[in-house]
C-alpha positions as semicolon CSV with decimal commas, in nm:
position;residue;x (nm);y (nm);z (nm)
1;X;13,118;5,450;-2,047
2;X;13,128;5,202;-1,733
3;X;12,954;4,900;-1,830
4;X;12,693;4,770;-1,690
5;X;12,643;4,431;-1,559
6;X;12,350;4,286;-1,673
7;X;12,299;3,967;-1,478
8;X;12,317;4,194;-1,105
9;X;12,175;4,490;-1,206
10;X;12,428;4,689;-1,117
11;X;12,665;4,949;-1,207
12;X;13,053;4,878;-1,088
13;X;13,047;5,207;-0,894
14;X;13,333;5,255;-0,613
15;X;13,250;5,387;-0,299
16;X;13,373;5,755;-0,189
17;X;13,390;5,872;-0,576
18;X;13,151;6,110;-0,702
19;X;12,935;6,018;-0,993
20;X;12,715;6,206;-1,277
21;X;12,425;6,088;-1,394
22;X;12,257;6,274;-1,710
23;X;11,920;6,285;-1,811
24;X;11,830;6,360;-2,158
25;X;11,454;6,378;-2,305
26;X;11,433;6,372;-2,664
27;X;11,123;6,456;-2,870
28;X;10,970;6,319;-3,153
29;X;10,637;6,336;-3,369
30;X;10,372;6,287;-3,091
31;X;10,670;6,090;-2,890
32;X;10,860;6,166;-2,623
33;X;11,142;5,942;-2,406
34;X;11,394;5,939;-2,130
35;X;11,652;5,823;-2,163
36;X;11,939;5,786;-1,829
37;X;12,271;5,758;-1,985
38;X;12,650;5,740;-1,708
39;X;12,985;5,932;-1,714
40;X;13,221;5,878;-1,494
41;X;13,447;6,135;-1,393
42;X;13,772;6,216;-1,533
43;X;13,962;6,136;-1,244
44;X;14,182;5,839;-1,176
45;X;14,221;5,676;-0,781
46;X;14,575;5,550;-0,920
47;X;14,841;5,778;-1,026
48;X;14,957;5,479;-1,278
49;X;14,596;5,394;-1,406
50;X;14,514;5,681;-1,664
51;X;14,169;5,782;-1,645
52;X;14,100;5,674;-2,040
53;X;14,334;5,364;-2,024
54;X;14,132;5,074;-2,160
55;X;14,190;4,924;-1,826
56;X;14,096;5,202;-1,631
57;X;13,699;5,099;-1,538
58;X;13,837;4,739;-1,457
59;X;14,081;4,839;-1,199
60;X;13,848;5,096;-1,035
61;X;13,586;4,846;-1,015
62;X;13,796;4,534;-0,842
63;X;13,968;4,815;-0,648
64;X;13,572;4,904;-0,537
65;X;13,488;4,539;-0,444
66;X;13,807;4,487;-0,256
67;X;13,928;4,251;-0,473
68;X;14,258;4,369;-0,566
69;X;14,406;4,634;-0,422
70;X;14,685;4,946;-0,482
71;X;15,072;4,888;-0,368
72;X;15,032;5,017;-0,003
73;X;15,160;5,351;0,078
74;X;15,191;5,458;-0,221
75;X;14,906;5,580;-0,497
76;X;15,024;5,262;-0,736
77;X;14,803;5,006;-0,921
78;X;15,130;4,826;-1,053
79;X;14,934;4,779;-1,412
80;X;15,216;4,687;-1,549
81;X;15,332;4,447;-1,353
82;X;15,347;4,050;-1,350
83;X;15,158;3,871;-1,056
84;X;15,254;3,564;-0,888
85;X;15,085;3,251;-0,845
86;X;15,014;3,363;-0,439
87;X;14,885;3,719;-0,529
88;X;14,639;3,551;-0,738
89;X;14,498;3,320;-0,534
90;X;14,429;3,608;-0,264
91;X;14,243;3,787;-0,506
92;X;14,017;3,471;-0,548
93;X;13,982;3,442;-0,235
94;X;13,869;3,791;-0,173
95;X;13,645;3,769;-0,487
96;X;13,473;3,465;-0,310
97;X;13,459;3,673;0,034
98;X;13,652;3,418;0,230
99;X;13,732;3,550;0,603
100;X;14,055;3,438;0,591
101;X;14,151;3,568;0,959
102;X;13,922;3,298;1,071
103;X;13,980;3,047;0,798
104;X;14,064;2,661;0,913
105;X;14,217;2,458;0,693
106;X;14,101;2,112;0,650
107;X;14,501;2,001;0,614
108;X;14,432;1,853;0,248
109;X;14,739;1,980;0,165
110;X;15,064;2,110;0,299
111;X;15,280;2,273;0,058
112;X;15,642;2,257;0,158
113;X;15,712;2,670;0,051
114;X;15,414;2,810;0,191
115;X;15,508;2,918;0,503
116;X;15,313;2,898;0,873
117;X;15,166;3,311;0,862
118;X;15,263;3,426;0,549
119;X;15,010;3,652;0,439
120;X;14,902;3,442;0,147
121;X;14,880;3,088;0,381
122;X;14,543;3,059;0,482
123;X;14,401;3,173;0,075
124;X;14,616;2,888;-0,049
125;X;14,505;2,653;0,244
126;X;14,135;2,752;0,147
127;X;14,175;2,736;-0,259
128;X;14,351;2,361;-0,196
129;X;14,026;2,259;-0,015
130;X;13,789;2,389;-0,253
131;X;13,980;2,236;-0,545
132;X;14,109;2,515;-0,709
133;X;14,463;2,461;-0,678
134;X;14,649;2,115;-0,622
135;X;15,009;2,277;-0,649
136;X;15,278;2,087;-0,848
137;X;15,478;1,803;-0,768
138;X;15,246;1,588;-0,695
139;X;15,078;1,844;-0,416
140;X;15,427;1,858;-0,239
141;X;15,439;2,278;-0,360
142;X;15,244;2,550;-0,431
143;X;15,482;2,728;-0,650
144;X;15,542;3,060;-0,406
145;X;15,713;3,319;-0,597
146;X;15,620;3,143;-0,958
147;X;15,474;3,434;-1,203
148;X;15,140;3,266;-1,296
149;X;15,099;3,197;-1,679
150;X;14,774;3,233;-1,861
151;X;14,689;2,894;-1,857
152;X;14,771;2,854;-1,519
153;X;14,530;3,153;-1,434
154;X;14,266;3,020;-1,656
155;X;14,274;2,697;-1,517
156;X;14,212;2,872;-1,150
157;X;13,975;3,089;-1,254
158;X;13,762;2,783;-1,411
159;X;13,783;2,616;-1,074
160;X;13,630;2,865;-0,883
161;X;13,361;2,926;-1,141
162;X;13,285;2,542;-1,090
163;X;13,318;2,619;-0,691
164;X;13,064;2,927;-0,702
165;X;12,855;2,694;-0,919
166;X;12,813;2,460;-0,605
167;X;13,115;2,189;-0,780
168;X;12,870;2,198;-1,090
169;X;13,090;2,261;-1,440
170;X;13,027;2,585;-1,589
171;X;12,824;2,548;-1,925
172;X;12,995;2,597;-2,285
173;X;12,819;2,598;-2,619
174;X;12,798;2,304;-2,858
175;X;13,088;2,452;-3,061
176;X;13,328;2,558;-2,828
177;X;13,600;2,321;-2,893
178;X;13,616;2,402;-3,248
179;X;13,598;2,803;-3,218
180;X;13,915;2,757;-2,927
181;X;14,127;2,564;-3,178
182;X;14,072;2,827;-3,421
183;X;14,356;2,980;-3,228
184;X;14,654;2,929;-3,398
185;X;14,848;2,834;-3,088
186;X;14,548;2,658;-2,930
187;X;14,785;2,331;-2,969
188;X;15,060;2,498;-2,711
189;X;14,775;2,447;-2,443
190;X;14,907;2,226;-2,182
191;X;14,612;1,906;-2,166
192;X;14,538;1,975;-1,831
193;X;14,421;2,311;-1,915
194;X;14,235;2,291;-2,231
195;X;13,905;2,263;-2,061
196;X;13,942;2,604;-1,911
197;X;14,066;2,749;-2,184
198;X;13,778;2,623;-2,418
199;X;13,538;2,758;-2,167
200;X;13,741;3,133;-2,066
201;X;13,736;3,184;-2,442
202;X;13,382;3,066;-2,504
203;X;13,235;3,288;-2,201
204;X;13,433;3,553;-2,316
205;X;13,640;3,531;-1,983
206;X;13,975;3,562;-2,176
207;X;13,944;3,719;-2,566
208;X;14,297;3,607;-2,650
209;X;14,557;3,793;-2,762
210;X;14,537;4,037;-3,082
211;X;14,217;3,785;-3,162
212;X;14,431;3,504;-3,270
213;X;14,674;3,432;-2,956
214;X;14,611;3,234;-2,635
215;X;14,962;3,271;-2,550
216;X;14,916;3,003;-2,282
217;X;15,263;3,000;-2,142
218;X;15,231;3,394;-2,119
219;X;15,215;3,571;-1,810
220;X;14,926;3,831;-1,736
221;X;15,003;4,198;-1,589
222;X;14,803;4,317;-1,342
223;X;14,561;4,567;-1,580
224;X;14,495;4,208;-1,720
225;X;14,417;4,047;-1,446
226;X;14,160;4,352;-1,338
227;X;13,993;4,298;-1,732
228;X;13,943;3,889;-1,654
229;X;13,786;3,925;-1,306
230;X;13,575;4,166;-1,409
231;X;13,488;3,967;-1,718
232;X;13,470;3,659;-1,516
233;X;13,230;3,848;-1,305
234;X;12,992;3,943;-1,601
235;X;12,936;3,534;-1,639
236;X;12,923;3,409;-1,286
């Protein structure tokens, strides 16, 4: 079953597939009901993405919003595979429908390996304005190439939900802190990201790994990264 998102209303339905929807009546004493229940089809868009992988619905819904997309020319989702610190930011950027053929950066930064036209420049240019990355080395690098650990995509995620708040910090319940450090490697959190990680795990964002894992320093496959948008979309 797809699930459905609550806060928009919506069903994550892609265009150009073909949908069922079943309605069932059921009888009782003096009673009767409809209910509308939703299949999706067994089909897959992705010759890598099985059509009951755990992942599947995930990856066919960011694939639907445009937010990530296949390998081109082929029929691969690469769920398997790592993504880079570059990669990710592009998908943020399309989650946050930036036009970045237009884009302007403001110049805040100029990181030394991003080069003039790559095709990741301008959603680096525009995630260093809005605050949602400052690179390393004191803003001298973004970090091109670099897989991106979890706490590193926590931390960016985090940012933008602050950014699509209108620079407001997204909310966590009074005992966040304490349910995150249940974790048993909750200490292995690097400071500056503890604050995203407190609030991914309280907003359900990020679930850990195996329940009882952050794995902070571990790096996220791209089935992964399709589950946390998707979550991260759910809370937005």
């Amino acid at each position: 079953i797809v699930q459905f998102n609550e806060k928009t209303g919506t069903w994550p339905l892609v265009a150009g597939r073909d949908y069922a929807f079943c309605l069932y009546r059921e009888f009782a004493p003096n009673v009767s009901s409809w209910t509308f229940a939703f299949y999706k089809g067994a089909d897959s868009i992705y010759s890598d993405v099985g059509t009951y992988a755990w992942y599947h619905d995930p990856v066919t819904y960011v694939t639907g919003r445009g937010v990530m997309k296949g390998y081109g020319g082929t029929s691969l989702f690469g769920a398997a595979d790592n993504i880079q610190r570059q990669d990710f930011v592009v998908i943020l950027a399309r989650l946050a429908g930036v036009d970045l053929n237009s884009y302007v950066s403001s110049g805040k930064y100029s990181f030394a390996d991003v080069p003039s036209g790559a095709y990741y420049e301008k959603a680096i240019m525009w995630a260093a304005d809005v605050g949602i990355t400052t690179g390393y080395a004191g803003g001298t690098v973004f970090g091109v190439g670099d897989v991106i650990t979890r706490e590193q995509l926590v931390t960016f995620l985090y940012r933008y939900a602050k950014y699509a708040n209108g620079g407001e910090a997204p909310e966590v319940s009074a005992d966040a802190a304490d349910k995150a450090a249940a974790y048993a490697d909750f200490a292995a959190v690097t400071d500056y990201a503890q604050e995203a990680v407190i609030w991914a795990l309280d907003n359900g964002v990020i679930k850990g790994q195996g329940g009882t894992n952050i794995a902070p320093a571990g790096n996220a496959l791209r089935c992964e990264v399709a589950q946390i948008i998707y979550n991260l979309i759910g809370v937005l």
